[in-house]
C-alpha beads as a LAMMPS data file, in Angstrom:
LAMMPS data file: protein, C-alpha beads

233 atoms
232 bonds

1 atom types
1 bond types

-500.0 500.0 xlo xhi
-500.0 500.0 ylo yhi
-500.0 500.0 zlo zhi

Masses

1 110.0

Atoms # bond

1 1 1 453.309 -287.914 250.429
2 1 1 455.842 -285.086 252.061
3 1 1 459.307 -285.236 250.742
4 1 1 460.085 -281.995 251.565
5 1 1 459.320 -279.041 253.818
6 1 1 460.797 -276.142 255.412
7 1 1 461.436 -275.189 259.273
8 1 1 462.222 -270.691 258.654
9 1 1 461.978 -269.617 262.384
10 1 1 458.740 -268.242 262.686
11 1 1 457.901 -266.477 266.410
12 1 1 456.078 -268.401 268.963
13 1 1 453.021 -266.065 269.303
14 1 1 450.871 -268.329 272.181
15 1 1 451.586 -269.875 275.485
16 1 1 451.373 -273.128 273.888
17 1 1 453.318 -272.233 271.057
18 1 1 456.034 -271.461 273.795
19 1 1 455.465 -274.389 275.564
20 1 1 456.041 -276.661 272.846
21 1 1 458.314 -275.245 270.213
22 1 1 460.282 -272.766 272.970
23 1 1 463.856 -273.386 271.257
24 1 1 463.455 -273.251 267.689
25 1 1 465.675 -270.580 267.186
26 1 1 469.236 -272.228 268.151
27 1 1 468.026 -274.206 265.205
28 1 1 469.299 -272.931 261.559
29 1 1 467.102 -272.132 259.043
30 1 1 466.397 -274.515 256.573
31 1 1 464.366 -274.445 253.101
32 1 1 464.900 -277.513 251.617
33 1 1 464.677 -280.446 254.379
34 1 1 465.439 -283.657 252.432
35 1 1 464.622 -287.217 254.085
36 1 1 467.730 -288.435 255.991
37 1 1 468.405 -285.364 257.610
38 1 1 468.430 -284.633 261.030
39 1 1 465.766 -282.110 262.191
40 1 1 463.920 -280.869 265.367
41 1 1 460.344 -282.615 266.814
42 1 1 458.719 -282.454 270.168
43 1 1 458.060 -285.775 271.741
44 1 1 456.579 -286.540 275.439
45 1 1 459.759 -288.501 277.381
46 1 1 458.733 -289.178 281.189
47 1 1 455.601 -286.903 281.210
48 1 1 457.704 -283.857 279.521
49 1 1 457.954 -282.028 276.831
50 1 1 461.446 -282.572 274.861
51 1 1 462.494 -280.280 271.857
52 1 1 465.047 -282.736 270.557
53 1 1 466.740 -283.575 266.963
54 1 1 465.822 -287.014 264.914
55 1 1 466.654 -288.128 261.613
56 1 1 464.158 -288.640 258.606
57 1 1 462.896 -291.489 257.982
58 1 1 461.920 -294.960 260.272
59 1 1 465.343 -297.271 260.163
60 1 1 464.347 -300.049 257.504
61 1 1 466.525 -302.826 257.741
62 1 1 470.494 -302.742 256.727
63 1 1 472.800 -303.541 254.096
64 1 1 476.652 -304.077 254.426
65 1 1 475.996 -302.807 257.901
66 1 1 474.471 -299.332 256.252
67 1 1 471.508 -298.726 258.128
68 1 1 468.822 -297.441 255.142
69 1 1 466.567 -294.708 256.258
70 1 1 463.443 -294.838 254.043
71 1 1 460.005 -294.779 255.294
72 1 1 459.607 -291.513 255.786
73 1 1 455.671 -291.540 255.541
74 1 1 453.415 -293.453 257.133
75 1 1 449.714 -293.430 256.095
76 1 1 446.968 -291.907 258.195
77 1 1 445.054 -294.934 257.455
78 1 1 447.318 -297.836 258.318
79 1 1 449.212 -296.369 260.983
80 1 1 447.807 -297.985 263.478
81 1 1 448.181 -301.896 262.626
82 1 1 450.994 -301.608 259.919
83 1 1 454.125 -303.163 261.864
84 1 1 456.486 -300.913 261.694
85 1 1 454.796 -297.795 262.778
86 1 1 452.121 -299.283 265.118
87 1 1 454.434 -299.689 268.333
88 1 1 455.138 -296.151 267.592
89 1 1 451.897 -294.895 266.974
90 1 1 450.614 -296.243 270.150
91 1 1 453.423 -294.718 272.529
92 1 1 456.411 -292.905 270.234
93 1 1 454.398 -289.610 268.785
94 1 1 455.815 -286.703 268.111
95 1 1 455.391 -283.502 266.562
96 1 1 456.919 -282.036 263.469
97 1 1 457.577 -278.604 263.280
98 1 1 457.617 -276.807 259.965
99 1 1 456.986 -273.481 258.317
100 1 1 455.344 -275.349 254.933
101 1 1 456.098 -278.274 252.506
102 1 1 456.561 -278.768 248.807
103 1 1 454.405 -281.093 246.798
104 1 1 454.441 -281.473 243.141
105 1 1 451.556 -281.074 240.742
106 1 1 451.841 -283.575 237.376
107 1 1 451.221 -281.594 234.196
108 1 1 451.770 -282.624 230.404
109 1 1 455.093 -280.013 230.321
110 1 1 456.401 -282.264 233.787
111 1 1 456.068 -281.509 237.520
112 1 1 455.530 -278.257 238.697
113 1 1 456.623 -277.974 242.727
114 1 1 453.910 -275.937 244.731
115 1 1 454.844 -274.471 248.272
116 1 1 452.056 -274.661 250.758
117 1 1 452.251 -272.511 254.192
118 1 1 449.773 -271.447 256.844
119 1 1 447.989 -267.874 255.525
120 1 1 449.510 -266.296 258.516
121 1 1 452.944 -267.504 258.592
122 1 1 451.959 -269.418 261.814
123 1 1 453.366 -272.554 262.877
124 1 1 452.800 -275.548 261.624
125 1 1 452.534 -279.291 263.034
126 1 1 453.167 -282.592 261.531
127 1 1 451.962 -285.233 262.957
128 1 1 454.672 -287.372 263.549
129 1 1 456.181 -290.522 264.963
130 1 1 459.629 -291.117 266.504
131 1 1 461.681 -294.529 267.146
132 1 1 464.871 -295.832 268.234
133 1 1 467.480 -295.917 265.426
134 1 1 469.701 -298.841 265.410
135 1 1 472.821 -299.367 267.961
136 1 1 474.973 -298.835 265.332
137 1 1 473.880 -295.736 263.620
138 1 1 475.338 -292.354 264.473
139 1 1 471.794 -290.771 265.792
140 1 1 469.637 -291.804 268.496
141 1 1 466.374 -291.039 267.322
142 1 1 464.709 -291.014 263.721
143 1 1 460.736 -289.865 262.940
144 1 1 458.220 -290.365 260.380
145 1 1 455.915 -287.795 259.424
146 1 1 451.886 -289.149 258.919
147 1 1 450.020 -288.436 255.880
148 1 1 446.468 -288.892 254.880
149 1 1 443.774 -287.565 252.112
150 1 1 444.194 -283.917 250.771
151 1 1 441.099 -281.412 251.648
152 1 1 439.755 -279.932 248.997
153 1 1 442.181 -276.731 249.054
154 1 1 445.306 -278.933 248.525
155 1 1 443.891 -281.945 246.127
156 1 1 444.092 -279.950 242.487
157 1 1 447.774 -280.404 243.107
158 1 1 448.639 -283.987 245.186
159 1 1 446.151 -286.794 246.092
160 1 1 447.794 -286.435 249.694
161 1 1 448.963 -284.491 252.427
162 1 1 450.713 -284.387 255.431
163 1 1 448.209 -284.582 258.839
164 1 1 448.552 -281.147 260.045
165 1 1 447.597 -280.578 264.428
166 1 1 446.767 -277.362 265.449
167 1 1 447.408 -276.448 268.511
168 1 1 444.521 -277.279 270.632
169 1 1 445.017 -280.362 269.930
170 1 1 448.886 -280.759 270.273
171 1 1 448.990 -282.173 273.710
172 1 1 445.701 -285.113 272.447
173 1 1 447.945 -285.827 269.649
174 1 1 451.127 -286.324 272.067
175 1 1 449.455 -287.994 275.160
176 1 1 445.822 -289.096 274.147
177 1 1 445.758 -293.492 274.034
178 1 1 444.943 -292.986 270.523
179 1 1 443.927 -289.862 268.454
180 1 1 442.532 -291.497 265.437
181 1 1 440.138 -288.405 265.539
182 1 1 443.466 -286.428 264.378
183 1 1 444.134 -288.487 261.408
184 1 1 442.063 -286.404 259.072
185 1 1 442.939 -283.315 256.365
186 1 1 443.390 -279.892 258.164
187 1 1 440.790 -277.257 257.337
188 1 1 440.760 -275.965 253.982
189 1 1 441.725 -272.053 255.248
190 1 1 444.924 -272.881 257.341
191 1 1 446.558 -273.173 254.147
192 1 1 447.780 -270.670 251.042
193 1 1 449.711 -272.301 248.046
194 1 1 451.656 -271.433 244.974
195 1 1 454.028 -272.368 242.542
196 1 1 457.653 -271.738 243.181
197 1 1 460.963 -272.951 241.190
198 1 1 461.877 -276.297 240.434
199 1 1 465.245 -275.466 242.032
200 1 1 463.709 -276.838 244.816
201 1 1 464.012 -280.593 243.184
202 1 1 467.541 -280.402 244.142
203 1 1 468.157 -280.644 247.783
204 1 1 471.199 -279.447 247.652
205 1 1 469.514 -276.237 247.099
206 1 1 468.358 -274.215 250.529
207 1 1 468.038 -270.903 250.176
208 1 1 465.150 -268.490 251.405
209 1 1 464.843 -267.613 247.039
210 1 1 463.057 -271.732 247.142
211 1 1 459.468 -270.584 248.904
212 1 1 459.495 -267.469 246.324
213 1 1 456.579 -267.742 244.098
214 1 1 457.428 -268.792 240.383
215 1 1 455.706 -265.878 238.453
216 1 1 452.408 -263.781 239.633
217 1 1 449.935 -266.723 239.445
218 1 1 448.821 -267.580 243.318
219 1 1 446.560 -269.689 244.474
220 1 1 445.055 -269.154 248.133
221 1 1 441.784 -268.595 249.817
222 1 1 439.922 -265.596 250.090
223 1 1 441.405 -263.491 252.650
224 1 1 445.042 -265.217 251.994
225 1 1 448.581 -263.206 252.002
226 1 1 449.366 -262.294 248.580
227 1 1 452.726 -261.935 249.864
228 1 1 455.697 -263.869 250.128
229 1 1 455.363 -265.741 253.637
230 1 1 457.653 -263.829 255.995
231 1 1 459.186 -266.119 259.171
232 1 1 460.225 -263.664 261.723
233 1 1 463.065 -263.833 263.099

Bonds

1 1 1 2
2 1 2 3
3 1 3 4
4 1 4 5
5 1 5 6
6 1 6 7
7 1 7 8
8 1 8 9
9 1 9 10
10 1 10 11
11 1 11 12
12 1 12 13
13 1 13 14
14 1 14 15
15 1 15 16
16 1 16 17
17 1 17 18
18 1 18 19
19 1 19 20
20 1 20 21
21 1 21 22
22 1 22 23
23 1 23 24
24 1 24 25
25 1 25 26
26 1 26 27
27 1 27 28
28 1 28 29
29 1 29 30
30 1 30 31
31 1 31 32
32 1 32 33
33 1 33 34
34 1 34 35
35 1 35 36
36 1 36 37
37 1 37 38
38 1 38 39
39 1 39 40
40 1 40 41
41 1 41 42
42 1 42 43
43 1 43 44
44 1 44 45
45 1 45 46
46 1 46 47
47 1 47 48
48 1 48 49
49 1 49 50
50 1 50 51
51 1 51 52
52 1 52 53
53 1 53 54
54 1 54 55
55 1 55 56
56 1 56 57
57 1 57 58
58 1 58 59
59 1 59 60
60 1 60 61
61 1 61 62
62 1 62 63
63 1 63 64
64 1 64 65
65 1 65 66
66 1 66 67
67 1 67 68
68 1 68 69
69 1 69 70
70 1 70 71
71 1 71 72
72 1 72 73
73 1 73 74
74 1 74 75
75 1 75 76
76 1 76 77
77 1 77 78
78 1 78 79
79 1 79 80
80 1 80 81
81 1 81 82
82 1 82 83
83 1 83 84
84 1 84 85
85 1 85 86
86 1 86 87
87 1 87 88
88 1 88 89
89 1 89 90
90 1 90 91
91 1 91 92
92 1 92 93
93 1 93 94
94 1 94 95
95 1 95 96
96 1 96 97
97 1 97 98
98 1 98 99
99 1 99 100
100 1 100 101
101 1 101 102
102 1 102 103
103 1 103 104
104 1 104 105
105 1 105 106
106 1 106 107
107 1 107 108
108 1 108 109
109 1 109 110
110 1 110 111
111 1 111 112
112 1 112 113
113 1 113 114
114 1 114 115
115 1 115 116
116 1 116 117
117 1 117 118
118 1 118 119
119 1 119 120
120 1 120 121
121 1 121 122
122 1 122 123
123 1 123 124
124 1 124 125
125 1 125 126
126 1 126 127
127 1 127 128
128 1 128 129
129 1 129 130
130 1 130 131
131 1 131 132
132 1 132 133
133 1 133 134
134 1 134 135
135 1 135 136
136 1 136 137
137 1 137 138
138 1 138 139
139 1 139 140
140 1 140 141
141 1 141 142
142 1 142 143
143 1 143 144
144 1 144 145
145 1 145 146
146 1 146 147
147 1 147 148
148 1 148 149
149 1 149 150
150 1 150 151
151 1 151 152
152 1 152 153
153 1 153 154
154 1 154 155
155 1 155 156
156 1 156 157
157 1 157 158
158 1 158 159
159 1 159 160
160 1 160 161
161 1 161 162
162 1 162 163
163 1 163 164
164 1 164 165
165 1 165 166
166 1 166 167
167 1 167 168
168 1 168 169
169 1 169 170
170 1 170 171
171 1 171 172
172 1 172 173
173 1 173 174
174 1 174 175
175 1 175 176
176 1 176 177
177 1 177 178
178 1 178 179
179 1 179 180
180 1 180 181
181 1 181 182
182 1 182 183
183 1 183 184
184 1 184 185
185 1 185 186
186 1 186 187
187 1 187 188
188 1 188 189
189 1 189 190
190 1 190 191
191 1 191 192
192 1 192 193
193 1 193 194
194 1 194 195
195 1 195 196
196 1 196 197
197 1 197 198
198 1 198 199
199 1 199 200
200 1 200 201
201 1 201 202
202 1 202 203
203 1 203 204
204 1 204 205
205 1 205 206
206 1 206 207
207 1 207 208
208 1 208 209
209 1 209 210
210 1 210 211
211 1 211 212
212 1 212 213
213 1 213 214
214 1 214 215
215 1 215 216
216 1 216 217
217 1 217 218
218 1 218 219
219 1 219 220
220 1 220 221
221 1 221 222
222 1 222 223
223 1 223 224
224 1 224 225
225 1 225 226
226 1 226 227
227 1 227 228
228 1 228 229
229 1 229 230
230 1 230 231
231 1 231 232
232 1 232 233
């Protein structure tokens, strides 16, 4: 699953980087995003690009007229035909932008929480999907992010991961009648990972010391920063 991720403000360093995530920087910076909260995504509204804000998690019923926010994954493999993502899926995607995401590796001594980032410090994109949130809640729009089988770089530590899109493929992913093709684990060297605090289980923590790795031990590909990420500002 993704339960948690981070949105620095990294520099658009491509046309299509600018086209899509132009923006990002009236946004604050945020290490600890927490389902429920309200965020940035791009969606496609009338043929155009919009860099708008959403809350976390598909609306999922209510209780004493609370509206409960929950479902904030849906699985690359039922996404399609499960009912309440598949309206979505067909016309309602969006993209998520993020600079990495947390998952947590089970040992005997507990959970450890891992960060995971591009090598570069580039951009990432969830794949995502937006709805509209009920009449009586106090946002307009909430999103899902899509998640799917780890690749072989990320499985040692979670049995899944979010679908990352790189950017050639942002506007299929956005516009395309259905990119099934998308649904699948990113390439095993768009990644780096290590282990960082478990101050990050509590989201009220949200500070840039979360994505600092826990110790020296690293794990990354060949060729991968051995440096803390750095998200220009």
């Amino acid at each position: 699953m993704c339960g948690r991720y981070v949105l620095a403000k990294p520099r658009c360093r491509s046309a299509v980087e600018r086209e899509y995530f132009g923006g990002l920087d009236r946004f604050p910076e945020r290490y600890n995003v927490a389902p429920t909260q309200i965020m940035p995504i791009v969606r496609l509204v009338d043929g155009k690009l919009e860099l708008t804000t959403a809350r976390w998690g598909f609306p999922f019923g209510s209780s004493d007229e609370t509206i409960t926010y929950r479902t904030i994954n849906a699985r690359a493999e039922t996404v399609a035909t499960k009912p309440i993502f598949r309206d979505a899926y067909k016309s309602r995607r969006c993209l998520v932008p993020a600079s990495g995401y947390y998952e947590w590796q089970t040992r005997s001594s507990g959970k450890q929480p891992y960060y995971f980032t591009s090598r570069d410090s580039s951009l990432l994109a969830f794949a995502g999907l937006w709805e509209q949130a009920p009449p009586d809640s106090d946002v307009q729009i909430c999103f899902t992010i899509i998640v799917g089988e780890p690749n072989p770089f990320t499985q040692d530590v979670h049995d899944r991961m979010p679908i990352i899109v790189e950017p050639k493929d942002w506007n299929m992913w956005v516009t395309a009648p259905d990119p099934a093709a998308l649904l699948k684990p990113c390439r095993n060297d768009l990644l780096q990972k290590y282990p960082v605090s478990p101050a990050v289980n509590n989201p009220s923590n949200d500070t840039p010391e979360l994505i600092a790795p826990a110790g020296a031990n690293r794990h990354m590909p060949a060729g991968g920063n051995p440096n803390v990420p750095k998200h220009p500002l």
